[in-house]
C-alpha positions, 0 to 999 in steps of 0.5 A: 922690250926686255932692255927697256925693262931691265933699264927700269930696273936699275933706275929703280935701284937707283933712284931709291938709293939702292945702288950699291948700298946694303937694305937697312931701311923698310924702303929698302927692303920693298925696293930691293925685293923687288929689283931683280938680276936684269941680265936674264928674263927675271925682271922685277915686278915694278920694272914689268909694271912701269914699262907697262904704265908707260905704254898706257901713258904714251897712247892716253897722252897722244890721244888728248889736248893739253886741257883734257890732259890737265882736266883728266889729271885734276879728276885723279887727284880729286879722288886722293884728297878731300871729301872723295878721301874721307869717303873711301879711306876705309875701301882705300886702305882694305884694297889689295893688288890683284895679284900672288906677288909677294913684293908687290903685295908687301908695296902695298901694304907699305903704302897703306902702313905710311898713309896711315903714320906707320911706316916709310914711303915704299916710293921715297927717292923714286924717279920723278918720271916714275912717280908720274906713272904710279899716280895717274895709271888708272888700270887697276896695277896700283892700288888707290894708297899706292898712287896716293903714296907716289904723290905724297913723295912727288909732293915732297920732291917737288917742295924740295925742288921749288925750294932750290929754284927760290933761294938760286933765284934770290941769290942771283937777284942779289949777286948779279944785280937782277940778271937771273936768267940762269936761274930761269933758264934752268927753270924753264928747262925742268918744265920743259923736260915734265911727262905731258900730264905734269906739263899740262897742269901749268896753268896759262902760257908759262913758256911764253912769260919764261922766255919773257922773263928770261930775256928781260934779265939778260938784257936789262936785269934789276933796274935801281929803283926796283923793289927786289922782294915785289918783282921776285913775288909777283914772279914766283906768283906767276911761276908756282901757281897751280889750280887746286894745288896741294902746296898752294901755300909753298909761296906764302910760306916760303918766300917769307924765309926765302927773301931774309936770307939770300947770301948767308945761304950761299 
């Protein structure tokens, strides 16, 4: 156990940027208060706590269906934005962690400071996986802001990353004459490497139309009488669409740049 744990604590480290890299930022700060020497029993306090979520996280997602997983998760997060927020935001940013900690009381503080426009993201450059853990922990470790805070980097990571998946998939589009089952496969193969509560939040049989997708590229590619900008639209339709989806307009957005640019951006 104190392995796992100690194993935490350095990709906290590293996931932050910390790895051999002098604290000069607020995120620093926090993140290196908190990481500890892993070699003897002090172990940081967020490694303690993740380890713990993780446990948490492996019986609740061993004892629901992919459908419970995504219901349970779209619950959570409705606690985090709309109405359910204008509500509690005051409760939110009075809440304090249960604990005589100083790092973690000073996490959170963070958190609330960022969600207000104050500050930087205690979780900025945080492990996806870790991130995950934080968001949909609904034991009390973490406060609301915290959770709240982790998604917001979560969001911005995973904006980061889409954007990456479309222009790859633009330019192979153009340079290999349709064949994009690089691109794909690499897509396939993020989702397929997703904590079950983030894989089940994909809606319908997306595995299936990616090994579908995949294989017709491979095999056939873009055919010259098909438009690019309809095929690659009607894909990536498929490929982000989410049920209440925080970044439900990262398509229509994006892919109006995305299409325009192709090789200039290679």
């Amino acid at each position: 156990m104190i392995n796992e744990i100690s194993r935490i604590s350095q990709s906290i480290i590293k996931g932050a940027g910390l790895a051999n890299k002098p604290s000069n930022s607020a995120t620093e700060t926090v993140a290196s208060s908190e990481v500890q020497s892993s070699s003897s029993s002090k172990i940081s306090t967020l490694a303690q706590q993740l380890h713990e979520a993780q446990i948490r996280a492996d019986v609740r997602d061993a004892s629901l269906t992919k459908q419970e997983l995504a219901d349970k998760a779209k619950a959570i997060k409705s606690q985090f934005y709309g109405q359910n927020l204008v509500r509690n935001k005051p409760r939110y940013d009075a809440e304090v962690p249960s604990t005589n900690d100083p790092a973690h009381l000073k996490r959170a503080e963070q958190a609330t400071q960022f969600l207000n426009d104050r500050g930087t993201n205690p979780f900025r450059g945080f492990a996806p996986d870790h991130l995950t853990l934080i968001i949909y922990d609904e034991s009390g470790t973490f406060t609301t802001n915290e959770r709240r805070a982790a998604l917001s980097e979560q969001n911005d990571q995973d904006y980061a990353w889409r954007s990456k998946a479309v222009a790859e998939q633009a330019w192979q589009w153009r340079q290999r004459n349709g064949d994009t089952s690089e691109a794909l496969q690499g897509i396939m193969d993020h989702y397929d490497n997703l904590p079950p509560i983030e894989e089940a939040q994909i809606p319908g049989s997306w595995r299936h139309e990616m090994v579908r997708n995949i294989a017709y590229a491979k095999a056939e590619g873009r055919k010259p009488e098909t438009e690019p900008e309809a095929d690659m639209e009607s894909f990536f339709e498929m490929l982000f669409k989410t049920s209440e989806s925080e970044s439900g307009s990262f398509f229509e957005e994006y892919l109006k740049n995305t299409l325009s640019v192709g090789d200039e951006e290679r």
